[in-house]
N, C-alpha and C positions, 0 to 999 in steps of 0.2 A: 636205764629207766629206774626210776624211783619207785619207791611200793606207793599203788593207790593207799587213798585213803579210806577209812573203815567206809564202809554201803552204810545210808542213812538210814535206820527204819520206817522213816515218814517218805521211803520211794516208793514201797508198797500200797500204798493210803489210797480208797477209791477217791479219795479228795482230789488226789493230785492230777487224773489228768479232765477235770474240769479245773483247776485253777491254770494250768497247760494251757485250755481252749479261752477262758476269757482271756487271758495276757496274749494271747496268740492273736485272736478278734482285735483289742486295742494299739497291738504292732502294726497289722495289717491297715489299719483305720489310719493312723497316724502315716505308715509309709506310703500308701496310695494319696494322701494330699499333700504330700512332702515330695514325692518324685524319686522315694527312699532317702531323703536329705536326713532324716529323722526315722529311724528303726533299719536303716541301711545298715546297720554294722552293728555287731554282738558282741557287749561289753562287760559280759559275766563271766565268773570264774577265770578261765585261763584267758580269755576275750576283754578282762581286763585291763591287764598287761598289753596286749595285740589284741586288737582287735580283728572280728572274723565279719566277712561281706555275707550281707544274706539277702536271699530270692523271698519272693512273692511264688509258692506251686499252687499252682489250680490241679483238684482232683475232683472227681465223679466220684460219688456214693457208688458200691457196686452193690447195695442191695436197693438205694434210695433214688438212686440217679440223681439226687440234689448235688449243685456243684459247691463245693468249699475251697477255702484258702488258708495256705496253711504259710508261717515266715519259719525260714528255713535256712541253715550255715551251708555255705557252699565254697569248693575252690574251682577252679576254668583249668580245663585239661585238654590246651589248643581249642577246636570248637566246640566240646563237650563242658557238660558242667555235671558236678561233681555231687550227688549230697547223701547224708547219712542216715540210714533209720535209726537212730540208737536211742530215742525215746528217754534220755538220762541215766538210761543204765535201765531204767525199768526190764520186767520179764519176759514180755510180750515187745512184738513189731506194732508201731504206730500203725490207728486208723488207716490214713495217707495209705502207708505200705500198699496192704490188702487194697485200696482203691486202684493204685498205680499198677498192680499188677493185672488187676481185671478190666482197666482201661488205661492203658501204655502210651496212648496217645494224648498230651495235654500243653499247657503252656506256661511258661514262668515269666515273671517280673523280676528285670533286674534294673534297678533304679528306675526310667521312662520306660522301657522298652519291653514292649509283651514279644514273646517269643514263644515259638509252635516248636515242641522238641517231642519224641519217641525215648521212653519208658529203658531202661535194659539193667537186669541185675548184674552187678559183676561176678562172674566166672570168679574161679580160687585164684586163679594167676590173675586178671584184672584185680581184685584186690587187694593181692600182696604185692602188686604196684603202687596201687593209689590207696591202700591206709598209711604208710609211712607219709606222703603228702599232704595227709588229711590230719595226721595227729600233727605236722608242724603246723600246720593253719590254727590247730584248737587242740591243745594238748589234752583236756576234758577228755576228747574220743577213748583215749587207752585207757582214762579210770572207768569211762562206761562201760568199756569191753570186761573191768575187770569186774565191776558189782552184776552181771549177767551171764546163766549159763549158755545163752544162746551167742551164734554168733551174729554179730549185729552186722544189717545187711550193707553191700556198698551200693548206691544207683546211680548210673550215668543217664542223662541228660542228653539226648543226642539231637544236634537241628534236623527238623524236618521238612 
């Protein structure tokens, strides 16, 4: 592995994770009349090169109970799907996170298809399975791990 590159100071910026939710709202907008033909695949950073497949999550506010949607990089691990908290390296776990852990039960869009799946953090050993699978989908994941003390969570997606 390569050394990351330097952490940007503008990851900290309370700017960033409202510029986060509007491009997140205009993905969502765009792949729900698209069928995901259009915001189906993430083509920033390493996603350039390779691009990465991404979901539609539906979460529950767990203080608001309002439902939101968040577009999100995922990989399919047999019938499990696969996705990352890592927020960009930021210092904190995404909103999402904390929603998904207080209600486990939700559903994703992957291209047409709405799907009911159950919530599960990866255990230390589920993860040290499924990061090395996840940094080949989106090699991004190891520079985020590396601009954050925390460790960035893995969630499986499980059909229910």
């Amino acid at each position: 592995m390569t050394a990351a590159p330097p952490r940007p100071k503008q990851l900290d910026s309370p700017i960033l994770p409202k510029i986060f939710k509007i491009m997140g709202r205009a993905q969502v907008w765009v792949y729900r009349r698209t069928g995901g033909r259009i915001g189906g695949k993430w083509r920033v950073g390493a996603g350039f090169r390779k691009p990465v497949p991404t979901l539609l999550l539906e979460h529950r506010g767990r203080k608001s109970g309002a439902t939101y949607t968040t577009p999100l990089l995922y990989i399919a691990d047999g019938a499990d799907t696969i996705i990352v908290a890592s927020q960009g390296g930021r210092a904190t776990n995404p909103q999402w996170y904390h929603n998904l852990r207080a209600n486990p039960d939700t559903h994703v869009q992957i291209g047409r298809e709405r799907r009911a799946v159950h919530t599960v953090v990866a255990d230390a050993d589920q993860r040290a399975r499924l990061w090395p699978l996840l940094v080949d989908a989106y090699a991004d994941f190891d520079t985020y791990q590396a601009w954050t003390e925390r460790e960035i969570p893995v969630l499986i997606l499980r059909p229910r």
